[in-house]
N, C-alpha and C positions, 0 to 999 in steps of 0.2 A: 665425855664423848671423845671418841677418838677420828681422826678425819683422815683419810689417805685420797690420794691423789695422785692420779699416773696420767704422764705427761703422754702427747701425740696428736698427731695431728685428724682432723675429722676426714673421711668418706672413701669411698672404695680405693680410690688412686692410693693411698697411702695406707691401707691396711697392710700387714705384716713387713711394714720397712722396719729398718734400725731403728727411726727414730720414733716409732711408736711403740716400743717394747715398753714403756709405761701403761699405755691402755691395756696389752694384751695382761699384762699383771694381776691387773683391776677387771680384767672378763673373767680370766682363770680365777682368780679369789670369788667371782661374782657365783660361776659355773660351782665351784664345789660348798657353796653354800647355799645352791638353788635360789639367788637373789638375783632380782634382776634393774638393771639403773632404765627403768624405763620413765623415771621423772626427769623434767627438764626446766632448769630453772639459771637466771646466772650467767645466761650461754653456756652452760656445763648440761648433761648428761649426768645422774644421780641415782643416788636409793640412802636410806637412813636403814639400819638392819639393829638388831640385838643379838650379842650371842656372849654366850658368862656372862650374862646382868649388863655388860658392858653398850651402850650406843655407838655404833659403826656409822660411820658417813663417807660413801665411796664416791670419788669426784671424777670425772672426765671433759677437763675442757675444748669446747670444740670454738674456740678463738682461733685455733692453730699455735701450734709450738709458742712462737715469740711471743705471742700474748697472752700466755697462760696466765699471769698475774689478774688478769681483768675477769677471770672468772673466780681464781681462789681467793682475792680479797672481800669480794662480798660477801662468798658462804660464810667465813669467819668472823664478820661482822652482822650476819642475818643469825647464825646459832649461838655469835655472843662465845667463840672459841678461842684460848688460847694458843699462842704461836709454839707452843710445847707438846699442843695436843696433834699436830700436824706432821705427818711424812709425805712427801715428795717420789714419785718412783720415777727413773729417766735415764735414759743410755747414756755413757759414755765413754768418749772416743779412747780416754790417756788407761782403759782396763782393759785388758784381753778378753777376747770375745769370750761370752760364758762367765766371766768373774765378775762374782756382788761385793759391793763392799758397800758400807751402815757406816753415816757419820751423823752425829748429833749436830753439828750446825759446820756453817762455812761461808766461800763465797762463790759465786756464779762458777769459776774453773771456765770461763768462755761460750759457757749451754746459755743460748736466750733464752728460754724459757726460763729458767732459774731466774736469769739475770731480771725478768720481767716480774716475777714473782716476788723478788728482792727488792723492786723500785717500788711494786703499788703496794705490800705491807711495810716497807719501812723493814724489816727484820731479816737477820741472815743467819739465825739463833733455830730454823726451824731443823727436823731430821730430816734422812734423806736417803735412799735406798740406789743406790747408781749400779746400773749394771751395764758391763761393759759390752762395747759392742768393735772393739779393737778398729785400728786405722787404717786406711787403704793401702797395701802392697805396693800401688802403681799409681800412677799420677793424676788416676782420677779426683777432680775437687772434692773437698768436704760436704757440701751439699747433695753432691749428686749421692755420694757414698751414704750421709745417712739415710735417704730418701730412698736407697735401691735396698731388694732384699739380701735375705743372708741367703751364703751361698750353700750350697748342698751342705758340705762338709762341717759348717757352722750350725745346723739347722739341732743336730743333738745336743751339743750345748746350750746352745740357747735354750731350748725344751726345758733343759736342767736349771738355768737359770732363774729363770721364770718362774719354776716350781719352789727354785730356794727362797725367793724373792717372796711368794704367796706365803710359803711354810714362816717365813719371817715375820710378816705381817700378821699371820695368826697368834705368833709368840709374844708380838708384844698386847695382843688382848688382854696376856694374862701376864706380861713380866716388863721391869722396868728395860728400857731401852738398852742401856746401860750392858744388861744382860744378855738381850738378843745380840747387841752390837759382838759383842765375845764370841757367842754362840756361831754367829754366822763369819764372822772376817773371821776369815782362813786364810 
């Protein structure tokens, strides 16, 4: 069974920030596979799907960002899933807006969420889909910036992103990580 999980935070105020470009991942993958995470278990938001023989399990926690950890360690410990079989999708600040880059494991890089993810499994070995969502111009805080939307001029990229980000996650259905990682770090 394969498990993805795209980080952000829950309810209208924070639809289409920076920091929820993991959920929107996890709708578009959701959207073109006509599946829908209408299960709620975890405090996550879910669907189990099949597609190539394969078991899908699409995660959305709604703890908010920092505590994403307190929904992905259960599921993993309820399906009895290895921390291999696990990807992460989640902005970040230190990639230009519109750029994905695929690592097989790591450590927080300063995302709470990661960083909460990494205290309640114990493991920093999982993969991880980070798309960037580039740093503030001007002196607005960090907070505010990932919590506000992208601006016009960002809006096509990101689109692009997101689609790379989905077209990824389909690849590794069917191909070792390894592979996609190549495939997509450009």
């Amino acid at each position: 069974m394969k498990c993805i999980v795209g980080l952000g935070n829950p309810g209208a105020k924070y639809e289409d920030t920076r920091h929820n470009i993991g959920f929107k991942v996890i709708d578009e993958l959701a959207e073109k596979h006509n599946w829908s995470l209408s299960k709620k278990k975890f405090n996550a938001q879910y669907t189990t799907e099949h597609i190539n023989g394969e078991k899908v399990l699409l995660i959305k926690p709604l703890t908010y960002m920092n505590l994403s950890g307190e929904a992905v360690r259960p599921f993993l410990e309820f399906y009895n899933l290895s921390i291999e079989d696990l990807v992460v999708i989640y902005d970040d600040l230190d990639l230009p807006a519109g750029k994905i880059r695929l690592r097989q494991k790591g450590g927080h890089g300063g995302h709470n969420g990661i960083r909460n993810i990494i205290d309640k499994t114990a493991e920093k070995n999982f993969k991880r889909i980070r798309i960037g969502i580039g740093r503030p111009e001007s002196n607005i805080p960090i907070v505010d910036y990932v919590l506000g939307k992208f601006s016009e001029e960002q809006q096509p990229k990101m689109k692009e992103s997101v689609e790379l980000a989905v077209e990824a996650c389909e690849s590794w259905f069917e191909n070792p990580f390894l592979e996609v990682m190549n495939e997509y770090n450009r």
